[in-house]
VOBA-1610 file (N, C-alpha, C; in pm, whole numbers, padded with zeros to 5 digits, always signed):
BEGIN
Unk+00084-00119+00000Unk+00000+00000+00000Unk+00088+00125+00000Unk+00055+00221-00058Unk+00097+00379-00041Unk+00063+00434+00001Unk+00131+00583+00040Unk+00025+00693+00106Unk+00096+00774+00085Unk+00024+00894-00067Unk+00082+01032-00116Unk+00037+01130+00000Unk+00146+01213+00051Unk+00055+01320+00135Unk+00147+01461+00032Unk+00014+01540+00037Unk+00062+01657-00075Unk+00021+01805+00002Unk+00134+01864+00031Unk+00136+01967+00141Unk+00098+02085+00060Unk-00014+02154+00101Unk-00075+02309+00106Unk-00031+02391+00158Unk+00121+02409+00142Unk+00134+02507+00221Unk+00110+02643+00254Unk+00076+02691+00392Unk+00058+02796+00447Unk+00073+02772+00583Unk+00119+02891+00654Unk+00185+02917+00805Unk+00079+02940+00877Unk-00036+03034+00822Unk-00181+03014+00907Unk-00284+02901+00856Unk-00265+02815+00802Unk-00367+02760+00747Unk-00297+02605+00688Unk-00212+02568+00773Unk-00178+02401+00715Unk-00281+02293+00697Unk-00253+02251+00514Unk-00343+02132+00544Unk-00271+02049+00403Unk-00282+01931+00452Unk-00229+01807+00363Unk-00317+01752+00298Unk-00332+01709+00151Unk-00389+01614+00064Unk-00360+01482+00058Unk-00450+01376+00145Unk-00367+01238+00132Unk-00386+01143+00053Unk-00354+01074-00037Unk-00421+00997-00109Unk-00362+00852-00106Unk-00447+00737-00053Unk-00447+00660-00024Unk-00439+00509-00143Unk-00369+00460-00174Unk-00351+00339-00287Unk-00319+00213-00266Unk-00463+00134-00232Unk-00435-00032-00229Unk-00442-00081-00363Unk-00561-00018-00461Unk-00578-00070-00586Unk-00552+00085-00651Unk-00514+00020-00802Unk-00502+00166-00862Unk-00607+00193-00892Unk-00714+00141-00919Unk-00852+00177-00968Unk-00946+00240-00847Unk-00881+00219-00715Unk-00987+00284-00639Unk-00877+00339-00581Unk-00822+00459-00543Unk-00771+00567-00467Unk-00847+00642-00401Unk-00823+00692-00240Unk-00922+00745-00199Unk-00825+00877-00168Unk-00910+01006-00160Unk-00860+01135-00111Unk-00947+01174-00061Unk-00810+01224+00046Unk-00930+01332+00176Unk-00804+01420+00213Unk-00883+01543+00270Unk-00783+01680+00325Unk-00764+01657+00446Unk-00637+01687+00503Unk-00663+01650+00660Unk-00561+01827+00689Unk-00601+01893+00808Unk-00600+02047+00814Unk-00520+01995+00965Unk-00428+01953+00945Unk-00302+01928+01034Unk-00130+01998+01022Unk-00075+02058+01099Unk+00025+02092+01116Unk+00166+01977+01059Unk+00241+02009+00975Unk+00391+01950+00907Unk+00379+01800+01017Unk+00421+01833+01127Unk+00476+01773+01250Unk+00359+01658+01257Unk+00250+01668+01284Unk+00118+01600+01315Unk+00121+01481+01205Unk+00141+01563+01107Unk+00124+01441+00967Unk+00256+01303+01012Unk+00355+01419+00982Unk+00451+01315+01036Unk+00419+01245+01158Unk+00411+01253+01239Unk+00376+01166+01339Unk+00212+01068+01310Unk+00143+01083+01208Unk+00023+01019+01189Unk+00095+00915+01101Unk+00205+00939+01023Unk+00275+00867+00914Unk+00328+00767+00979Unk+00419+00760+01113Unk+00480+00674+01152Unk+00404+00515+01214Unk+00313+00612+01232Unk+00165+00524+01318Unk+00179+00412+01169Unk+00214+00418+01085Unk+00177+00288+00977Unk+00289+00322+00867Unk+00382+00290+00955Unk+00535+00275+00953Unk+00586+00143+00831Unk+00525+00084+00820Unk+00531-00015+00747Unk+00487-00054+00574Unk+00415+00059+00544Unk+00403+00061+00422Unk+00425+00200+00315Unk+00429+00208+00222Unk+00551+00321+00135Unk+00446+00445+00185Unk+00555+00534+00184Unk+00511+00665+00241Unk+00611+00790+00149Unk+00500+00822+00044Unk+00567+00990-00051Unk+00506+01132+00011Unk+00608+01179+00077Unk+00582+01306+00122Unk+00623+01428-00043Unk+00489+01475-00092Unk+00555+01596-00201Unk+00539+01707-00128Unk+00613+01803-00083Unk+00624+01901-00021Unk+00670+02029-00078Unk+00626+02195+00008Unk+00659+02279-00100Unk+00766+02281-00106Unk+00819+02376-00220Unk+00940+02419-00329Unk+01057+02512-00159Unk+00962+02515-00094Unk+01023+02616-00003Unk+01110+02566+00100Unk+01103+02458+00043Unk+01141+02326+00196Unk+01311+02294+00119Unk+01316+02327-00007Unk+01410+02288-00092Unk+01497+02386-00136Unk+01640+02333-00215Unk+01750+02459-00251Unk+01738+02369-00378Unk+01804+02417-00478Unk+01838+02336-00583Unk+01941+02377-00629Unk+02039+02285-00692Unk+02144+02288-00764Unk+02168+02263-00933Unk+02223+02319-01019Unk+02282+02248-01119Unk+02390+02246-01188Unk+02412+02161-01258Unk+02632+02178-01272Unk+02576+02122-01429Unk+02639+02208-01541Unk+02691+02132-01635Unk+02818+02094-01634Unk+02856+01935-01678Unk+02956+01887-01664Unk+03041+01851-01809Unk+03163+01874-01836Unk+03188+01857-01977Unk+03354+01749-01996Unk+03402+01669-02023Unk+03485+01585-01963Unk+03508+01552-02105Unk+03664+01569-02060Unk+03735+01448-02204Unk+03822+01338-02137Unk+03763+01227-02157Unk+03833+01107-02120Unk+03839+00999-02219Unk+03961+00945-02149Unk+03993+00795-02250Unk+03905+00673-02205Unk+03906+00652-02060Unk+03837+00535-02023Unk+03718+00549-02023Unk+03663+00440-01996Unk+03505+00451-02015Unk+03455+00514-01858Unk+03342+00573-01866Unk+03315+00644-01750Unk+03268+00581-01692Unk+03241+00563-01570Unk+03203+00501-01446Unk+03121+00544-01295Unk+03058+00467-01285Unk+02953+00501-01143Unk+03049+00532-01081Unk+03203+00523-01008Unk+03258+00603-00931Unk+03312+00714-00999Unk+03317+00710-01096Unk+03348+00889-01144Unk+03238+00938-01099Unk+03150+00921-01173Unk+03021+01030-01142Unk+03000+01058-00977Unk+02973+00946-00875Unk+03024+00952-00775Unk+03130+01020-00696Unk+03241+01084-00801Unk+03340+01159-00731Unk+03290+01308-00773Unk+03249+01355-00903Unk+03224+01469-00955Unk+03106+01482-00824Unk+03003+01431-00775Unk+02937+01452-00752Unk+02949+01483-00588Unk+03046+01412-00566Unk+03099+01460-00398Unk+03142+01625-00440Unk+03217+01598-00537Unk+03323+01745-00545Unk+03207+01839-00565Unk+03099+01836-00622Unk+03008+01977-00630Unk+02882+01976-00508Unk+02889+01904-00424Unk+02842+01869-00260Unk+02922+01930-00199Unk+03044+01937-00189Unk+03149+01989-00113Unk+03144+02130-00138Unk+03113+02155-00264Unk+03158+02278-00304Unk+03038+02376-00243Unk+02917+02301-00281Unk+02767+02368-00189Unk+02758+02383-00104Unk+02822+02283+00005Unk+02783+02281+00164Unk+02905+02379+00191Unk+03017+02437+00124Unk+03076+02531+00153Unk+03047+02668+00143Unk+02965+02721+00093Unk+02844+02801+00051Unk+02734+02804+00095Unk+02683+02712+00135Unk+02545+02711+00188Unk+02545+02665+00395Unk+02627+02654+00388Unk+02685+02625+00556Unk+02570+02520+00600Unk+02519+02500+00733Unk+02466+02354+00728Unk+02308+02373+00760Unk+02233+02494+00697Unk+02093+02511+00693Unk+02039+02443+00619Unk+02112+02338+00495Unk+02055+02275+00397Unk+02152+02114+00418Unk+02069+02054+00417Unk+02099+01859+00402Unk+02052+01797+00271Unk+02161+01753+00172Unk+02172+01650+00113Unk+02028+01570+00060Unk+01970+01566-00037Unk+01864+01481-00005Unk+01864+01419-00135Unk+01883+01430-00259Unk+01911+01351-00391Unk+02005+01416-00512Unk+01973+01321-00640Unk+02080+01391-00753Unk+02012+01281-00828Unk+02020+01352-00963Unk+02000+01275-01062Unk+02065+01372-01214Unk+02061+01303-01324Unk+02155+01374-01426Unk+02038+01342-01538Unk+02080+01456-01657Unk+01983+01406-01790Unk+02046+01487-01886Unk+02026+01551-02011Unk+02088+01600-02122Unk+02218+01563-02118Unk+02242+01427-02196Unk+02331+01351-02161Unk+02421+01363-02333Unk+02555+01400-02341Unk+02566+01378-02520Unk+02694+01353-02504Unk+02735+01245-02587Unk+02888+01181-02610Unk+02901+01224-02737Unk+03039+01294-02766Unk+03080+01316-02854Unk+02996+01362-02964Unk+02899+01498-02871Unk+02798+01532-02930Unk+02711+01488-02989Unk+02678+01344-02978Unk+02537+01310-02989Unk+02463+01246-02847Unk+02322+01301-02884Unk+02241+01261-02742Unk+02247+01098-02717Unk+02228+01110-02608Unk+02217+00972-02539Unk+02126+00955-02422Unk+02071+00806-02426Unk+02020+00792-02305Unk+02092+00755-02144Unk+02226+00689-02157Unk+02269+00648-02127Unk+02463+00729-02065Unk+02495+00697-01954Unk+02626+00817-01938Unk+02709+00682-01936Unk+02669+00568-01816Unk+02822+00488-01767Unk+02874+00411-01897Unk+02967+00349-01924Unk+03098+00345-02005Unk+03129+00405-02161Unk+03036+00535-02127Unk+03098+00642-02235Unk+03200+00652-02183Unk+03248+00741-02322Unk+03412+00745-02306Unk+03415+00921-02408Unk+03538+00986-02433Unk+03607+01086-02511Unk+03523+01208-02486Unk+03446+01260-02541Unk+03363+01397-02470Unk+03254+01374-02465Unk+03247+01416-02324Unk+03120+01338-02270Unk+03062+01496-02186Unk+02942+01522-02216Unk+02847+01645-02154Unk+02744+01529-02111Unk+02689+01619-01943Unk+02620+01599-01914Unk+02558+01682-01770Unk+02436+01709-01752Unk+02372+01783-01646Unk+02361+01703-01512Unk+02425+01811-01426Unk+02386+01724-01292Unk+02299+01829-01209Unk+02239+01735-01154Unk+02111+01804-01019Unk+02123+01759-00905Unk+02171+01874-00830Unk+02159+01799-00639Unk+02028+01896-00599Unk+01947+01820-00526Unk+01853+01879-00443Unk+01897+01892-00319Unk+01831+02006-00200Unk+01911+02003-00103Unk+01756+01975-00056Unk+01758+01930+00115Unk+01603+02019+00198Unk+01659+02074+00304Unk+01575+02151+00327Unk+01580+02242+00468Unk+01603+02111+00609Unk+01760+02179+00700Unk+01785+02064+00808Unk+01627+02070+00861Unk+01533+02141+00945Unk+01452+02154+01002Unk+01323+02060+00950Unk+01340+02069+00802Unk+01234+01969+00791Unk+01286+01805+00755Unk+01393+01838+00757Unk+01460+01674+00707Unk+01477+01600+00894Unk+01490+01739+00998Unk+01510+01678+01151Unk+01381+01622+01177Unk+01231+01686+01138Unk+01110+01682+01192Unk+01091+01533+01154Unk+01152+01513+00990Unk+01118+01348+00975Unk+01196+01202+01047Unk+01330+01299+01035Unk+01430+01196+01094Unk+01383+01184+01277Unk+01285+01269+01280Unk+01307+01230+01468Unk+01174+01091+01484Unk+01096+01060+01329Unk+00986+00950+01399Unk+01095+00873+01291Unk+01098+00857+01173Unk+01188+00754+01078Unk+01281+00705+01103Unk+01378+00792+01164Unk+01493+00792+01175Unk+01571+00834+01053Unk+01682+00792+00993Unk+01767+00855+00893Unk+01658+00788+00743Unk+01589+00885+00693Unk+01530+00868+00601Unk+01560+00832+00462Unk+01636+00856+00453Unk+01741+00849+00310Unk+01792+00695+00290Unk+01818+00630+00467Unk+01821+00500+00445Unk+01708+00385+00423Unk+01574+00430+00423Unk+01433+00431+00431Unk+01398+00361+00298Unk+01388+00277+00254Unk+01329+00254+00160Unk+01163+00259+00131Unk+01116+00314+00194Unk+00978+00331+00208Unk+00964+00490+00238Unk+01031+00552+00222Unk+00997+00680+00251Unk+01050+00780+00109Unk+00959+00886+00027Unk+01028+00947-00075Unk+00988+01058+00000Unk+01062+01113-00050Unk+01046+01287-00019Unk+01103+01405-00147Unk+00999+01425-00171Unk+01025+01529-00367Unk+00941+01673-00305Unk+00982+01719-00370Unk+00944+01864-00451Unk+00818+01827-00533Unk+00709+01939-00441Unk+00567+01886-00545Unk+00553+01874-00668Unk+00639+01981-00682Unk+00592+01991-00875Unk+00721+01963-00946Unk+00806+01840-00850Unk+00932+01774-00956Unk+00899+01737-01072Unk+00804+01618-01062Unk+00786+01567-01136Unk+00711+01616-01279Unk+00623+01697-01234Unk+00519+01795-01323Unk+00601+01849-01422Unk+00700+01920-01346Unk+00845+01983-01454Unk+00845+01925-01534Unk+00923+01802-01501Unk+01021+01676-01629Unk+00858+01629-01676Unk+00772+01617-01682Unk+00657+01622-01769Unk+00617+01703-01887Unk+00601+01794-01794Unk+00564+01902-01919Unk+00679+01956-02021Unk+00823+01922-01957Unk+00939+01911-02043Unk+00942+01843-02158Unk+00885+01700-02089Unk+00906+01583-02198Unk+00837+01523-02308Unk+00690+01583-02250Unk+00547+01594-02346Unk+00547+01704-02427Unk+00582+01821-02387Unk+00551+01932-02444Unk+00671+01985-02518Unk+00813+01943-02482Unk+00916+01986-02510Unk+00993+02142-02511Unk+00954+02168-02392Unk+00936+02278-02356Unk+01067+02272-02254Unk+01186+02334-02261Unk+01323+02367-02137Unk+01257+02522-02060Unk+01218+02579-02125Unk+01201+02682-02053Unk+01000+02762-02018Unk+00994+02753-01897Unk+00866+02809-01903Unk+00800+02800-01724Unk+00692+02889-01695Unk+00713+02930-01535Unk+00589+02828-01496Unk+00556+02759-01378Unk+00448+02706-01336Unk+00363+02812-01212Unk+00298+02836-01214Unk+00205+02917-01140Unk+00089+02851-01074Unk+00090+02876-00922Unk+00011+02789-00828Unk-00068+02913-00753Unk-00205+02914-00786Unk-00286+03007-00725Unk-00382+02932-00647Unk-00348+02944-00511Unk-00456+02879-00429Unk-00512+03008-00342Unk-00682+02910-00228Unk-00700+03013-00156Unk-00602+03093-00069Unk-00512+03064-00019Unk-00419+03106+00064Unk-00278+03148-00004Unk-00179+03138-00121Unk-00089+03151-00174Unk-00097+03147-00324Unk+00011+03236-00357Unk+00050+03227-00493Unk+00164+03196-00502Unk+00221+03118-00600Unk+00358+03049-00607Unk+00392+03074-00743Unk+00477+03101-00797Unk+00561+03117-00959Unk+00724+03027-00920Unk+00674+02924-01037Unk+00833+02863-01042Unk+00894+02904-01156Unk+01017+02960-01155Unk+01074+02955-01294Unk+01153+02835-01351Unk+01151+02764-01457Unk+01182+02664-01482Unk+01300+02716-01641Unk+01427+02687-01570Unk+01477+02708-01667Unk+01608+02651-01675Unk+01558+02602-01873Unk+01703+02443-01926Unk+01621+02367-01831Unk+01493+02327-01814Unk+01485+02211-01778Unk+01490+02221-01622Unk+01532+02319-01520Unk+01539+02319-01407Unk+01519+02399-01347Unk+01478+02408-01226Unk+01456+02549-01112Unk+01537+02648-01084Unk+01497+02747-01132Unk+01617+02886-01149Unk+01539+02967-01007Unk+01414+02975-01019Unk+01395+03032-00900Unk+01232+02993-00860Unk+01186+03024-00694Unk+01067+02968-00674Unk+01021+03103-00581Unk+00926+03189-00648Unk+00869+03295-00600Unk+00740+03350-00516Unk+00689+03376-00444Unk+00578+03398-00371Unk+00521+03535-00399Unk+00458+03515-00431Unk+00342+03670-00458Unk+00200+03702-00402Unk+00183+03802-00296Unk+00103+03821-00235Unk-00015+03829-00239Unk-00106+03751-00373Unk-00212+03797-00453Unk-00303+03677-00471Unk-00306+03559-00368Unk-00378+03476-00385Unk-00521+03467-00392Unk-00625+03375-00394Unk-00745+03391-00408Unk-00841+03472-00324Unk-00814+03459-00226Unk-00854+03521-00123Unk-00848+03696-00164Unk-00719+03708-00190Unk-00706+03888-00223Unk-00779+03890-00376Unk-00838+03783-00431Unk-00947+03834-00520Unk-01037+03821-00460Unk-01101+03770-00430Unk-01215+03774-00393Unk-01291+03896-00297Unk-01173+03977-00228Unk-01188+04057-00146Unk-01184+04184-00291Unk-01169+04135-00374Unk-01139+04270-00502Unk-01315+04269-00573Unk-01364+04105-00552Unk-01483+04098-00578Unk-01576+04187-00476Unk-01544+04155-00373Unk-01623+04251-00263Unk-01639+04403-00267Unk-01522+04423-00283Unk-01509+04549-00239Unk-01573+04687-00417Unk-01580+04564-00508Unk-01659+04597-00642Unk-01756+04546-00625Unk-01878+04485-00525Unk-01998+04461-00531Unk-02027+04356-00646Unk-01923+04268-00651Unk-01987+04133-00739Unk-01934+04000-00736Unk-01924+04010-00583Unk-01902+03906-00511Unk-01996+03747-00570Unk-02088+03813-00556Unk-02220+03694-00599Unk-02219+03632-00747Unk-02134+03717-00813Unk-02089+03626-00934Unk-02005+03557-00932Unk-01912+03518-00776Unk-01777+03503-00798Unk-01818+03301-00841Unk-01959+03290-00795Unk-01995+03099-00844Unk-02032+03096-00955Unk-02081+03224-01007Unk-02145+03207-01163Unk-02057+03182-01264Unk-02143+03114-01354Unk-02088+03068-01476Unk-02071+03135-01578Unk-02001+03122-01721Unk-01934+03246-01767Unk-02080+03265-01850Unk-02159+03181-01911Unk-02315+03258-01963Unk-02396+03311-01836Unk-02389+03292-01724Unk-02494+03362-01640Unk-02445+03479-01624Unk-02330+03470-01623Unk-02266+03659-01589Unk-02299+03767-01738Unk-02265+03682-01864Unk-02292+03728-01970Unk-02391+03843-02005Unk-02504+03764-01856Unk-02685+03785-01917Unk-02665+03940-01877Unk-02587+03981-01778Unk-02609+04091-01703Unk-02462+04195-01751Unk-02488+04299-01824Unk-02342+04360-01894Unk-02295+04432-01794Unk-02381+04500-01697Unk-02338+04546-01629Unk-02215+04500-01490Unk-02278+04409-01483Unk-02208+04294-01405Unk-02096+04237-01448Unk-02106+04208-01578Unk-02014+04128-01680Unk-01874+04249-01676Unk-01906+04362-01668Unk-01848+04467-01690Unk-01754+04494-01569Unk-01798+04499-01474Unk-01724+04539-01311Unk-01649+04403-01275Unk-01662+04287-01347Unk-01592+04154-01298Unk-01487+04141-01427Unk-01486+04189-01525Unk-01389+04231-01607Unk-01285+04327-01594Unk-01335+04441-01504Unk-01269+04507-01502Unk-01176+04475-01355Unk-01249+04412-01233Unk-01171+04377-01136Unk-01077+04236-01186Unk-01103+04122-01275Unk-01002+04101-01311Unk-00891+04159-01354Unk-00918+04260-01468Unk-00784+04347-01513Unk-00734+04347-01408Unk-00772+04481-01312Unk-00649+04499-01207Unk-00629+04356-01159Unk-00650+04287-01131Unk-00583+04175-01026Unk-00478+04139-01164Unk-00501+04135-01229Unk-00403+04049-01344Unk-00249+04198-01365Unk-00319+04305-01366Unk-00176+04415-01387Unk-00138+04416-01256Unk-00165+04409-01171Unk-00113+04394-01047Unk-00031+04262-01057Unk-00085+04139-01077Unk-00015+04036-01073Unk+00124+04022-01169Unk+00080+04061-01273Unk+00198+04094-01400Unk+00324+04178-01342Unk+00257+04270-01265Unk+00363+04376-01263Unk+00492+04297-01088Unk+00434+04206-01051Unk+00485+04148-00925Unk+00611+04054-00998Unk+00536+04032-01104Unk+00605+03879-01195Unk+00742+03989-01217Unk+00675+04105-01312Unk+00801+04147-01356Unk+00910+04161-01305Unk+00886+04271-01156Unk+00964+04267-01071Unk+01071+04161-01025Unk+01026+04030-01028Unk+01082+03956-01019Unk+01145+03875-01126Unk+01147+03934-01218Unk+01214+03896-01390Unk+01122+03752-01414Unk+01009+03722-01373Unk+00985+03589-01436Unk+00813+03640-01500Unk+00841+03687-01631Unk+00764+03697-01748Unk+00862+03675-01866Unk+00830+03704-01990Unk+00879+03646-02107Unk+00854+03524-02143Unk+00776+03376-02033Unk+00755+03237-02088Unk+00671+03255-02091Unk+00596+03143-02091Unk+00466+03086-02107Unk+00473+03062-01961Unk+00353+03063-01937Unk+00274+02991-01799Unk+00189+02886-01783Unk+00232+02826-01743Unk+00129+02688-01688Unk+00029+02706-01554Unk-00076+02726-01584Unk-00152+02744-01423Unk-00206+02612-01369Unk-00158+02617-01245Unk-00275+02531-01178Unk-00325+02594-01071Unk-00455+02543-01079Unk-00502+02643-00952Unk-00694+02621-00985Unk-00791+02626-00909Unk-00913+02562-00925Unk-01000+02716-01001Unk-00856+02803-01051Unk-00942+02912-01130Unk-00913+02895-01225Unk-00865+02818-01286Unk-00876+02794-01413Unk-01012+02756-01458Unk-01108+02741-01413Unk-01259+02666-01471Unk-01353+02817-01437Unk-01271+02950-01402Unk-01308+03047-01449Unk-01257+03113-01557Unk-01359+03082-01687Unk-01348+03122-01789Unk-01314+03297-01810Unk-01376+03368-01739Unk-01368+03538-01748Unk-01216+03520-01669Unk-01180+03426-01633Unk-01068+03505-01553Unk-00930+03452-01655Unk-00944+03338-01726Unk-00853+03306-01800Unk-00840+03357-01934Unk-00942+03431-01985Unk-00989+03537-02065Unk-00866+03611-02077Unk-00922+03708-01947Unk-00846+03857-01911Unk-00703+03773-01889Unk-00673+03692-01792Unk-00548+03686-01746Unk-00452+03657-01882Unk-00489+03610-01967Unk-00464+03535-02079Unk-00395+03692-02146Unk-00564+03791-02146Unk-00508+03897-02265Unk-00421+03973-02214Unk-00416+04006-02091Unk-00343+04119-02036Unk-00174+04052-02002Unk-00128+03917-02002Unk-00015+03907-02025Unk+00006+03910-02166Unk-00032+03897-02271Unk-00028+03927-02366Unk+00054+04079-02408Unk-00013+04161-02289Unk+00075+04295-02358Unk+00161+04296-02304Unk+00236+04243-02214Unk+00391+04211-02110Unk+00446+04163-02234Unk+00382+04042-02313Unk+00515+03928-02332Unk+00408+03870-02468Unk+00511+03808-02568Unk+00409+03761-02669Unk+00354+03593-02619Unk+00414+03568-02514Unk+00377+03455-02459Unk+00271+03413-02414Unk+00214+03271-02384Unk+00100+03221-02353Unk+00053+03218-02194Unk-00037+03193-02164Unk-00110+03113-01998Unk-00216+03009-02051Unk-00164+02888-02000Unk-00228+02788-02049Unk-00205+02728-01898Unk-00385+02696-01911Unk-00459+02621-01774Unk-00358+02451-01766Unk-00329+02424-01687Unk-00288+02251-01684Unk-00343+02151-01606Unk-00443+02123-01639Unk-00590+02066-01542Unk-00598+01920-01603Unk-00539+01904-01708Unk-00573+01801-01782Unk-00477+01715-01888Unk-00402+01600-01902Unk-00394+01592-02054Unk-00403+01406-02090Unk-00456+01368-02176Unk-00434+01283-02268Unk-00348+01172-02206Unk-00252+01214-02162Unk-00104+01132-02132Unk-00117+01090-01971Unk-00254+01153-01892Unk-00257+01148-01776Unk-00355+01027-01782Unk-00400+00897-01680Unk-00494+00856-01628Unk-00516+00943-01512Unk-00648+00936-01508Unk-00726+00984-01376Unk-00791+00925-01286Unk-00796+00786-01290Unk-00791+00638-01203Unk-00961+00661-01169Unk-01022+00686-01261Unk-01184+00657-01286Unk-01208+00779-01187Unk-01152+00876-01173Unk-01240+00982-01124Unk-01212+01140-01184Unk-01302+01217-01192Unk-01275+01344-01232Unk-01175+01414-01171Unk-01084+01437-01198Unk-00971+01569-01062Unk-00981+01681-01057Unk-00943+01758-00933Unk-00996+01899-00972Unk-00815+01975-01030Unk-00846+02104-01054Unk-00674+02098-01098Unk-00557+02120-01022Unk-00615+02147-00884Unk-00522+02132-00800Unk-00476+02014-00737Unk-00510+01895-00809Unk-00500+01741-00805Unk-00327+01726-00889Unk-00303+01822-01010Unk-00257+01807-01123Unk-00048+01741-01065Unk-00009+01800-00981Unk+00097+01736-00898Unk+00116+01603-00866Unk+00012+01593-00801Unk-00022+01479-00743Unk-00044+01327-00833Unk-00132+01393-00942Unk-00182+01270-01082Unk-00048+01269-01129Unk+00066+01317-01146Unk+00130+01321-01265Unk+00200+01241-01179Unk+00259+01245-01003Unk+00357+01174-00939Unk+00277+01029-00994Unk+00165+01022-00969Unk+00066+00854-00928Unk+00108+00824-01102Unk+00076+00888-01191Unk+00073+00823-01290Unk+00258+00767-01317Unk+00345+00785-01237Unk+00471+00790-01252Unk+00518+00660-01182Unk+00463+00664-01045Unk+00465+00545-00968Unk+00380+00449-01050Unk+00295+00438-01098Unk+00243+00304-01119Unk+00332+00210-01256Unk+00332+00364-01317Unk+00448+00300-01438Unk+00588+00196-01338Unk+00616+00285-01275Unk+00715+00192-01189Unk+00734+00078-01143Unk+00578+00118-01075Unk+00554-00015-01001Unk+00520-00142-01112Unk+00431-00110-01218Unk+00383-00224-01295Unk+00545-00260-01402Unk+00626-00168-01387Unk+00723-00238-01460Unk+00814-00328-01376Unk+00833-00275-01277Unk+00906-00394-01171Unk+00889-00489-01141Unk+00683-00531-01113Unk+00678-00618-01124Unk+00666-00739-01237Unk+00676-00639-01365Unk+00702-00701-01471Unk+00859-00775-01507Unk+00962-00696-01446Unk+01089-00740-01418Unk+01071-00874-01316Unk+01033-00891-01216Unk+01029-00985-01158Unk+00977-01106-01200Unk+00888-01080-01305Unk+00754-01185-01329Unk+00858-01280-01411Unk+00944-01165-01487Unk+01050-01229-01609Unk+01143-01224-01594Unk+01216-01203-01486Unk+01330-01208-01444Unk+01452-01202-01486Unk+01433-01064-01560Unk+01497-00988-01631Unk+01431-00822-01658Unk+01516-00766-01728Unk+01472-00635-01749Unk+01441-00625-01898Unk+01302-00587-01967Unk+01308-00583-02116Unk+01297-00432-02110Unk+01393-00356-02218Unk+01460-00247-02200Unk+01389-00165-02313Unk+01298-00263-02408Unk+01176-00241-02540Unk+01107-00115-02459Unk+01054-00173-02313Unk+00937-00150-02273Unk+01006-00009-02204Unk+01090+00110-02247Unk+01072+00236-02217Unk+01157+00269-02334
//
């Protein structure tokens, strides 16, 4: 059995998404409005079966090294192993000991300038990207005090919510560069994603809540459930919820700028996307920033949704599950045959 817990974060308002997996066809989710610490300690209580903590971007540092090497011998898991101490060493000398160690993995991989899937016993010029993730000591202590040393854990993952979402929409869409945007009731989040990796992870003071108070304070609050033909019926109405989008959107634009992350495209998730007037405006008014897009990510083709509708703040979460099961059903396909067929990716 599994158990995804997918953290909401906020400092007044903690609450975790858990989603529960004996069968893949029936997954159950429920919110539980518990404190970091609480979860963890509810986690240990059933200590015994796999446990993925996705947690925010804020909990995390990130690293990346392009690496470029001319060698004769063929390369090797302890090379990479040594490069990879040497740019650990070089971080924790820089970053002093507020941040702990927590993974690495490599990809844009090219020998002798052509791509590859593959790095160990290349040989002569060999490029390739490396990624260390760090987490915050404080939240890596909170786990290690029920787990113990987690890392030795084989039942315990611990990612970055929207790791995986990244190398998705990278790999489907083919897209290295472009920002993810998380508008919930309580926070706004902008990741910049760039070459494929986290350049920076931003907070902007403008979450749902500070619309809705923009709805209020313009007297059209009561449209904020209506649908985009019921608002239609009334121009007047249609009119003052157009226009309080604008400002929330030049306001929001102008936060982005500040922080240099406009010029991509945007990926939203966030349960306003299924407001049509708001993806409208938000849509046109980055438009005059940047010739770039905002495209909702609630949905695609490439996703199962394990027989139930999701809402789009699910969209993290589906993309990890749809990742694990690939995993899982190939492993146990390795076992069944006792071997690895290498066809099957």
């Amino acid at each position: 059995m599994l158990k995804l817990r997918y953290e909401y974060f906020s400092e007044s308002y903690p609450r975790f998404g858990v989603y529960k997996i004996q069968e893949w066809e029936k997954i159950q989710h429920h919110i539980l409005h518990e404190k970091f610490s609480k979860i963890i300690d509810t986690a240990f209580e059933e200590k015994q079966i796999q446990h993925t903590f996705l947690l925010d971007e804020s909990r995390f540092s990130f690293f990346r090294f392009d690496i470029f090497l001319e060698i004769e011998d063929n390369f090797s898991i302890q090379k990479l192993q040594e490069i990879t101490k040497e740019k650990m060493e070089q971080i924790e000398l820089q970053q002093g000991i507020q941040w702990k160690f927590l993974t690495t993995y490599i990809d844009s991989i090219f020998v002798n300038w052509e791509e590859k899937k593959y790095l160990i016993w290349e040989s002569w010029q060999v490029f390739f990207r490396l990624y260390i993730i760090y987490i915050d000591s404080k939240t890596l202590n909170t786990i290690n005090s029920s787990f113990g040393k987690v890392r030795e854990n084989p039942n315990i993952k611990i990612l970055p919510q929207s790791f995986h979402t990244t190398l998705f929409l990278r790999n489907s869409l083919k897209r290295d560069n472009f920002l993810l945007l998380y508008i919930t009731e309580s926070s706004a989040k902008v990741i910049k994603i760039t070459n494929s990796f986290y350049e920076s992870v931003n907070v902007i003071n403008l979450w749902l809540w500070a619309l809705k108070q923009m709805y209020k304070d313009n007297w059209v609050y009561q449209y904020w459930y209506k649908n985009y033909n019921e608002i239609q019926q009334n121009v007047l109405a249609e009119n003052l919820v157009v226009e309080t989008l604008e400002f929330y959107s030049m306001l929001f634009f102008s936060r982005l700028e500040e922080q240099w992350c406009v010029w991509n495209d945007i990926f939203v998730i966030s349960p306003i996307v299924k407001n049509w007037h708001f993806m409208e405006v938000f849509n046109r008014k980055y438009r005059e920033y940047t010739n770039s897009y905002i495209v909702p990510f609630h949905y695609s083709d490439n996703l199962e949704t394990f027989n139930k509708e999701r809402e789009p703040d699910d969209m993290d979460a589906l993309v990890y599950l749809n990742r694990e099961k690939v995993d899982v059903l190939f492993c146990k396909k390795i076992n069944e045959n006792g071997q690895q067929d290498n066809n099957e990716w």
